[in-house]
C-alpha positions as CSV (number, residue, x, y, z in Angstrom):
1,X,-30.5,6.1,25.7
2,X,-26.9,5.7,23.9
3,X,-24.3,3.9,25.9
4,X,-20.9,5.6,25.7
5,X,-17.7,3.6,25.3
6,X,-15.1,4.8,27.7
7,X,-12.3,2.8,28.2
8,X,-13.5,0.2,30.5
9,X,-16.6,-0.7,28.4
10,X,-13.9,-1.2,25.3
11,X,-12.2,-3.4,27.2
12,X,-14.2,-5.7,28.5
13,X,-16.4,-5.7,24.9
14,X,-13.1,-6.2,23.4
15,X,-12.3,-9.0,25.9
16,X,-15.9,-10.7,25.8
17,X,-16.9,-10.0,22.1
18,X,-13.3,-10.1,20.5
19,X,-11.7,-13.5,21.2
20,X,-14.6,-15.2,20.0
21,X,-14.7,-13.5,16.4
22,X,-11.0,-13.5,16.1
23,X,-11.8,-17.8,17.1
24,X,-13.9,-18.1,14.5
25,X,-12.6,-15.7,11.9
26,X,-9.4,-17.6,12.5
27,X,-11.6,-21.1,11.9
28,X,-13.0,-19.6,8.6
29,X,-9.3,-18.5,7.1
30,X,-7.9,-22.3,8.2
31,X,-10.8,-23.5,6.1
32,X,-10.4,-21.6,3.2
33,X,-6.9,-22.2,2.6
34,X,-7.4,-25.9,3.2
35,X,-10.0,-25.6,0.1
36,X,-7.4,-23.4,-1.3
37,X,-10.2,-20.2,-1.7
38,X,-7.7,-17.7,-0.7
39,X,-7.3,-14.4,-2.9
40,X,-4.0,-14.4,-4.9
41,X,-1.3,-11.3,-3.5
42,X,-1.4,-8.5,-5.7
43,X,2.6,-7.4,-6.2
44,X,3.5,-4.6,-5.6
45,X,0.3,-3.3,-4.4
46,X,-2.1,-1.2,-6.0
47,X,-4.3,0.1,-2.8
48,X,-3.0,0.1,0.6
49,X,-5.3,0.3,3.8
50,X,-3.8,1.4,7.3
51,X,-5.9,0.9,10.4
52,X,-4.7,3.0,12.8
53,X,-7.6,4.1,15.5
54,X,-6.1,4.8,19.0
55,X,-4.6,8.3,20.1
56,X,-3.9,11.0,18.2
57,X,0.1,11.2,18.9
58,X,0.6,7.7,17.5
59,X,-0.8,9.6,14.1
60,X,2.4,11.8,14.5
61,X,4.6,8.6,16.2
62,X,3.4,7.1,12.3
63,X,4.5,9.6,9.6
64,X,8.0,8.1,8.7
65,X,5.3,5.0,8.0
66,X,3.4,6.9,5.8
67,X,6.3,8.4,4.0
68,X,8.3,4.6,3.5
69,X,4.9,3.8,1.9
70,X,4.7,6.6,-0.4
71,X,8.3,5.7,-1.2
72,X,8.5,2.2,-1.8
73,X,5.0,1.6,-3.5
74,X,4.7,5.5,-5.1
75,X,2.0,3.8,-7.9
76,X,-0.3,2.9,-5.1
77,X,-3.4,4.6,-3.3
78,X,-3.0,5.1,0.6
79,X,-6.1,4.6,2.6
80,X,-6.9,5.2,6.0
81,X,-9.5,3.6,9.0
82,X,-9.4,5.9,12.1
83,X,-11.7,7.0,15.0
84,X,-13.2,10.0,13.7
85,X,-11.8,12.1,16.8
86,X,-8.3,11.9,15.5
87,X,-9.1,13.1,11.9
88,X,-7.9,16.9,12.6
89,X,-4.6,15.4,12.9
90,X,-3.9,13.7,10.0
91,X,-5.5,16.5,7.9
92,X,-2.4,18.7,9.4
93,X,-0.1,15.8,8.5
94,X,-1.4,15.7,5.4
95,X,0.2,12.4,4.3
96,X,-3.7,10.4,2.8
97,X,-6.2,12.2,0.7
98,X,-9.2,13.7,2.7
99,X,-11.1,11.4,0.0
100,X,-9.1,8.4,1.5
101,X,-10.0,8.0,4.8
102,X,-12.4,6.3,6.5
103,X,-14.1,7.3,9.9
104,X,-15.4,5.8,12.9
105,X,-17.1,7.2,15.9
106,X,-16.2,5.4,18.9
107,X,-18.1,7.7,21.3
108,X,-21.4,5.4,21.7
109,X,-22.0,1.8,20.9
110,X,-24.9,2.7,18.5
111,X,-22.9,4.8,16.1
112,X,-19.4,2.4,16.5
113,X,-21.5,0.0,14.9
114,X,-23.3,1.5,12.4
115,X,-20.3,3.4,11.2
116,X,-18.2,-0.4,11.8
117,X,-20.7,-2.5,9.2
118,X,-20.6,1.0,6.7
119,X,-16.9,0.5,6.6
120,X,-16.5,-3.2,6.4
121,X,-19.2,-2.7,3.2
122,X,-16.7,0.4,1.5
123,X,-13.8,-1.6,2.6
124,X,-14.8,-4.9,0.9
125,X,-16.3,-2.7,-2.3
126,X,-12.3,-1.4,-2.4
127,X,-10.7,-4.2,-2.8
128,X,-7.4,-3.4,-0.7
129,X,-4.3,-5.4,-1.8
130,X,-2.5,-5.1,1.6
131,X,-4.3,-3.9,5.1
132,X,-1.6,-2.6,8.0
133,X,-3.1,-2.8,11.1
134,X,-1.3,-0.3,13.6
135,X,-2.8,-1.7,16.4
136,X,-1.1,-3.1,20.0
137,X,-4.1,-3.0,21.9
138,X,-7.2,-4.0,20.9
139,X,-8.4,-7.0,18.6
140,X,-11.2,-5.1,16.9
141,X,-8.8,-3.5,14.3
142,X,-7.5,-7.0,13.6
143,X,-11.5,-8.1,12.9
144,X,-11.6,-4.7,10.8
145,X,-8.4,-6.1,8.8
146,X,-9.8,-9.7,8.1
147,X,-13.0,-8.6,7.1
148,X,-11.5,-5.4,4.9
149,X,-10.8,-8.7,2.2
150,X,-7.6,-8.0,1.5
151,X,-5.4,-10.8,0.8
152,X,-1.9,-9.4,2.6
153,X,-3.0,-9.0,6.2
154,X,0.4,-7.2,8.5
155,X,-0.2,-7.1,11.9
156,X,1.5,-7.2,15.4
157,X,1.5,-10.3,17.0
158,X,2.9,-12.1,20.0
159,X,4.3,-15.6,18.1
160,X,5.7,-17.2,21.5
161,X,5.4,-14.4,23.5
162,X,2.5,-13.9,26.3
163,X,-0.2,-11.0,24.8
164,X,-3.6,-10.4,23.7
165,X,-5.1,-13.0,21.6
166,X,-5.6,-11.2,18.0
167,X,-6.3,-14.3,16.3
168,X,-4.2,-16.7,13.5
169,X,-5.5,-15.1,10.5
170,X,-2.5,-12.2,10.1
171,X,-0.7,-13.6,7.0
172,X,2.4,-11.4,7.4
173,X,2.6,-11.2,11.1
174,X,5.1,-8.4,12.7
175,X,6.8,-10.0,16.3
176,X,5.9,-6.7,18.4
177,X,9.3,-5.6,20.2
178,X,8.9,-4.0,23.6
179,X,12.1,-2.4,23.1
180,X,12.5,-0.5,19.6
181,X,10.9,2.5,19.2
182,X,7.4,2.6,17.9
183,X,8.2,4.6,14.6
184,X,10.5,1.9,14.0
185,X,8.2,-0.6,14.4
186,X,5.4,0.5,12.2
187,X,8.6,0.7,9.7
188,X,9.2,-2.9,10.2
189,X,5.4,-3.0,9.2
190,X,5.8,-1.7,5.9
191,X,8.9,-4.4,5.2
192,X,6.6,-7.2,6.2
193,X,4.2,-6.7,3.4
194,X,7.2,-8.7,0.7
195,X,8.6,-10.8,4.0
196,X,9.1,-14.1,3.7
197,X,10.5,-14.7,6.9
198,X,9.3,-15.9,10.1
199,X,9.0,-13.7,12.2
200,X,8.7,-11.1,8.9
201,X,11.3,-8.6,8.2
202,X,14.4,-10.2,9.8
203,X,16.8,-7.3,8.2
204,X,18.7,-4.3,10.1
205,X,16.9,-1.8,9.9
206,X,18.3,1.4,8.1
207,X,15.8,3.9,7.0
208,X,16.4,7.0,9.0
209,X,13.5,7.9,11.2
210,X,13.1,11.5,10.6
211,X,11.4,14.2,12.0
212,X,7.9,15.4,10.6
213,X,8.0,18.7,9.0
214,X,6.7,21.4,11.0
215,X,3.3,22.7,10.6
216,X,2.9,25.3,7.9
217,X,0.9,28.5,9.1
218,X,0.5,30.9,5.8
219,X,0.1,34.2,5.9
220,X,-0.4,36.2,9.1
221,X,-2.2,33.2,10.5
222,X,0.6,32.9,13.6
223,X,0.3,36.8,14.4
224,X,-3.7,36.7,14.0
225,X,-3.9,33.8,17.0
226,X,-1.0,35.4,19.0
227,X,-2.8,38.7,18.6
228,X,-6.2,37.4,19.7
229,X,-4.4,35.5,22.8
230,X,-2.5,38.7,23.8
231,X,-6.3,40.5,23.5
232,X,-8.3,37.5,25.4
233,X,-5.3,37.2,28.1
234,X,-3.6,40.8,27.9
235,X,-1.0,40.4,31.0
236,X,0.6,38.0,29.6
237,X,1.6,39.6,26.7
238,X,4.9,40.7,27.8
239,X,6.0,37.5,29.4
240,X,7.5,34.5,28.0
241,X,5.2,31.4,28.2
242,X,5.2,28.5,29.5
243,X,2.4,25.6,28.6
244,X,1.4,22.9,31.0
245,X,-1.0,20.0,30.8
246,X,-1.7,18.5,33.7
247,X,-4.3,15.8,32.6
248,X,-4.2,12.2,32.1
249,X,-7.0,12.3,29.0
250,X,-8.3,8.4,28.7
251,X,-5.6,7.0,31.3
252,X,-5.3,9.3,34.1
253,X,-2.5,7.3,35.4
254,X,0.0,9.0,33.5
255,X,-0.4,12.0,35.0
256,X,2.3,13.6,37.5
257,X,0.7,14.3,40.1
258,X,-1.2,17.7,40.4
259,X,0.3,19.3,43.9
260,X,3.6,18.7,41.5
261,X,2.4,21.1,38.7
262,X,1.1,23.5,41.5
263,X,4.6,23.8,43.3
264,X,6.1,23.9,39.3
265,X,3.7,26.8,38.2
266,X,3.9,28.8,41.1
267,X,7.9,28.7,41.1
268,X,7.9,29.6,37.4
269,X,5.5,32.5,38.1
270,X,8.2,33.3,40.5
271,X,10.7,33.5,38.0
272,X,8.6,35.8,35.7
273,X,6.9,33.5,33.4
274,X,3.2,33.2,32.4
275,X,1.8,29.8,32.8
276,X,-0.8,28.4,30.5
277,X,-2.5,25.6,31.5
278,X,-3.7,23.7,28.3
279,X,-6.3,21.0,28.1
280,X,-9.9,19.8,26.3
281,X,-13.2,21.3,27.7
282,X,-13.2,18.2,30.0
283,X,-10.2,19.8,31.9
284,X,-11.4,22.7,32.4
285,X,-12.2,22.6,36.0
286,X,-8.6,20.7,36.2
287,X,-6.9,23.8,35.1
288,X,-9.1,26.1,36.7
289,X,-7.7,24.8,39.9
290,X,-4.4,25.2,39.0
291,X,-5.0,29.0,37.9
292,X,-7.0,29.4,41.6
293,X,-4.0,28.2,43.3
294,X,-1.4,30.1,41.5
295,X,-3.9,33.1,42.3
296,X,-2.1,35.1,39.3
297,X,-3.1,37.1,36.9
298,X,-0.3,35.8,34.7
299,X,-1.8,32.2,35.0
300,X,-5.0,31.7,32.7
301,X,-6.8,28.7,32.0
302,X,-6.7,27.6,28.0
303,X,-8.6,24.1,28.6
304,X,-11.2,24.0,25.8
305,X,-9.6,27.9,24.9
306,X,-8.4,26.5,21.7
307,X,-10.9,25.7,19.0
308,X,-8.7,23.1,17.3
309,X,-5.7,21.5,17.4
310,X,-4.3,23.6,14.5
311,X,-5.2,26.2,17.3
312,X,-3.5,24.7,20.0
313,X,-0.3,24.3,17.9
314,X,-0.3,28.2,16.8
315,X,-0.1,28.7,20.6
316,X,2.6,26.4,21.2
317,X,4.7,28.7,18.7
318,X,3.9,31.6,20.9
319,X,4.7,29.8,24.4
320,X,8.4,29.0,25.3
321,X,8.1,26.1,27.0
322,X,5.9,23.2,26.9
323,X,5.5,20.8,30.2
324,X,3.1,17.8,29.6
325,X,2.5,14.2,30.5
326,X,3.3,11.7,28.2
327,X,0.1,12.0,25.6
328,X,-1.1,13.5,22.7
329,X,0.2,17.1,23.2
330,X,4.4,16.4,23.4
331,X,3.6,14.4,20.3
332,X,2.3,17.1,18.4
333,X,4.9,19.3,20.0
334,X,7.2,17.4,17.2
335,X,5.3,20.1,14.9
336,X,6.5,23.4,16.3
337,X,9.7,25.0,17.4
338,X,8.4,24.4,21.3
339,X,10.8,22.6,24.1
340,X,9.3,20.2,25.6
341,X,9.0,18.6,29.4
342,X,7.5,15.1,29.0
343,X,7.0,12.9,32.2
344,X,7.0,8.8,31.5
345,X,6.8,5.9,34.1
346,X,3.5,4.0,33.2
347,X,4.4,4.2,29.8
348,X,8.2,4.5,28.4
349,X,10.2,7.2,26.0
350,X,12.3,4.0,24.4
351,X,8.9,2.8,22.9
352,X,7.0,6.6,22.9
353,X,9.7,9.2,22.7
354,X,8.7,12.3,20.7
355,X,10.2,12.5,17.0
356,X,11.4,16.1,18.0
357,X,14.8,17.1,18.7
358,X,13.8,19.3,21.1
359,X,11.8,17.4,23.9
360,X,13.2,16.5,27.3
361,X,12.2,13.3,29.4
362,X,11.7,12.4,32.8
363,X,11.2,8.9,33.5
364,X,12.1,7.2,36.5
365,X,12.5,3.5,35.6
366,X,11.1,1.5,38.8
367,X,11.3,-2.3,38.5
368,X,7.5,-2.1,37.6
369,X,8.0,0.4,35.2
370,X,6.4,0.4,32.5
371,X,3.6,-1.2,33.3
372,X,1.4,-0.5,30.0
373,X,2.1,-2.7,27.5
374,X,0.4,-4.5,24.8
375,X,0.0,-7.4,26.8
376,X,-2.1,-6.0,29.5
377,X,-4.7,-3.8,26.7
378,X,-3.0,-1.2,28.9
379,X,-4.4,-1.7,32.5
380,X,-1.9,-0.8,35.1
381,X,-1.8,-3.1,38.3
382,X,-0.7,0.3,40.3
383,X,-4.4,0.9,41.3
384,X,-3.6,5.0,41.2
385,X,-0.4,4.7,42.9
386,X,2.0,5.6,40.0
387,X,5.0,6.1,41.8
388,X,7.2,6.1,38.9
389,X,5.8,9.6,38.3
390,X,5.9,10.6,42.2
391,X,9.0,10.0,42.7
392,X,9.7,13.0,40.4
393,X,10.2,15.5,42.1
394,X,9.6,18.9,41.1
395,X,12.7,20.7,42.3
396,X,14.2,18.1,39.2
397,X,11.7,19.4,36.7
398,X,12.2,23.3,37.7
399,X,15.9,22.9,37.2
400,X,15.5,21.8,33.8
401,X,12.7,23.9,32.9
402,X,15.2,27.1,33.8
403,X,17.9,25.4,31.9
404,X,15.5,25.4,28.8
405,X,14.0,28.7,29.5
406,X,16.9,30.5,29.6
407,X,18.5,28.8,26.3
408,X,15.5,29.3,24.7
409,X,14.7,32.5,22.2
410,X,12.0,31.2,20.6
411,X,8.4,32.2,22.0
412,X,9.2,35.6,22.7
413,X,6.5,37.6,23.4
414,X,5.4,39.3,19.9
């Protein structure tokens, strides 16, 4: 029988398993630089290893990373370690070589560690000069980045601040900021790897953190999906769209709440919109009860509709509108032309924002708020009662959703 690993189980294996190794990997790197058996630092690198496994928008939140990289060190090979869920995404960024990156299947134990000691052997075979571990919340990645054998180790890391326990073997270690924008911090990332300093890269920052370039679709790719949409859903066809996601995906408490999305959908319908609720196969039922309620024939239910997320994004150049909890999908949003609606309150838009220009944020800021962080492996206190989300009320989210709609050209039905 294979023994999945949802959240919880990652946790507490991370808790239980994790602070030991990182104890005694941090007891074996004391002891080989007292009997000074340390690698010398290859300057300026030749191969560069990222480890960057959570959620797929933090692949998206990364890109000006990848692009200081390819900048500042263009003689060196870029390397990736991910969970193998999240690989669609990169291949659309297209920043590491699909002969680069290395894989890891965190759906059951079995297979995380076979696919773990496969990668620690390729890793080690490599030889990496530098390892960046993307991490905030788990210590496994930080095991990964020891045992990868490189000799520059960059890492977050709490120095005197309360936080997760990653062990004291980071050599270039990056003082996490709850306060600067992610993007901005895996930048500091890259300036760590020459650092000096303690904490590493005490300089003002002044890279510009641009905006990934949109997704390419050649050809009559756009007009084939639209086309097969407008033939699997034909009453929408003549109706601006608007997108909604009502999940939570892993952490279902950053979800608005659903009665919320009902009033919202039913309103826009109202107004003359379609409504497409979005989602993975797993939401279907989710979104099927938003489509009942509605009880519309210009509300369908796209959860598990798309086949991809190169899919999913061809729709979002159709739709008009995109309204979404804080999560994967108003992160890739940052590669269309789409508006987007993007609720906050566990989590918060001066740390997650979207690199678009075009997204919208709705975060209400209680004196609990946020309450994921890195120093709590992201487990909110609230019990289910996110109030920084209920407090928004719809009435406020329909107002702006209007305002957008009716500034909005793009989308149009084709």
């Amino acid at each position: 029988m294979e023994l999945p690993l949802n959240i919880k189980f990652q946790r507490a294996v991370d808790r239980l398993a994790g602070v030991p190794i990182c104890a005694l990997l941090s007891l074996f790197e004391r002891l080989r630089l007292f009997f000074g058996l340390t690698p010398p630092v290859i300057s300026p690198p030749r191969r560069i290893l990222i480890i960057l496994l959570s959620e797929m928008g933090s692949l998206v939140l990364a890109h000006p990373m990848f692009m200081r990289l390819k900048q500042k060190y263009p003689d060196a090979s870029l390397h990736i370690m991910m969970f193998r869920k999240n690989r669609e995404v990169l291949d659309l960024l297209g920043v590491i070589p699909e002969e680069n990156v290395l894989t890891i299947n965190d759906g059951v134990l079995t297979e995380f560690a076979a696919d773990s000691l496969k990668n620690i052997r390729k890793m080690r075979a490599m030889k990496f000069d530098v390892v960046i571990d993307c991490e905030l919340f788990s210590r496994v990645s930080s095991i990964f980045s020891y045992l990868s054998g490189a000799p520059t180790r960059v890492g977050f890391h709490p120095h005197t601040q309360e936080g997760l326990y990653r062990g004291s073997f980071i050599n270039r270690p990056v003082l996490y900021n709850p306060y600067r924008h992610l993007s901005r911090q895996f930048l500091t990332m890259v300036s760590a790897i020459e650092s000096r300093a303690v904490p590493t890269s005490k300089e003002v920052s002044e890279i510009e953190v641009k905006n990934p370039p949109m997704l390419d679709f050649p050809g009559d790719e756009l007009q084939r999906i639209t086309s097969q949409l407008h033939a699997d859903f034909p009453r929408i066809q003549e109706k601006k769209l608007v997108l909604v996601y009502p999940g939570g995906g892993i952490l279902p408490i950053r979800a608005w709440p659903l009665e919320n999305y009902l009033h919202l959908c039913k309103s826009l319908l109202g107004d003359g919109y379609a409504i497409g609720v979005i989602g993975l196969k797993d939401d279907k039922a989710l979104a099927q009860s938003v489509v009942e309620h509605c009880q519309s024939e210009y509300c369908v239910n796209l959860a598990g509709y798309t086949k991809s997320v190169r899919h999913l994004l061809a729709i979002f150049h159709r739709a008009s509108l995109l309204v979404t909890n804080d999560g994967g999908p108003g992160q890739f949003a940052a590669l269309t032309p789409v508006p987007s609606l993007i609720f906050f309150g566990p989590e918060t838009p001066q740390l997650y924002s979207s690199l678009s220009n075009n997204a919208h944020y709705f975060y209400s800021a209680l004196s609990c708020s946020p309450c994921l962080t890195a120093y709590n492996h992201r487990s909110s206190p609230c019990d289910g009662d996110n109030q920084c989300l209920k407090q928004i009320m719809p009435e406020q989210v329909l107002a702006k959703a209007r305002e957008v709609l009716g500034a909005n050209t793009t989308g149009s039905p084709v």
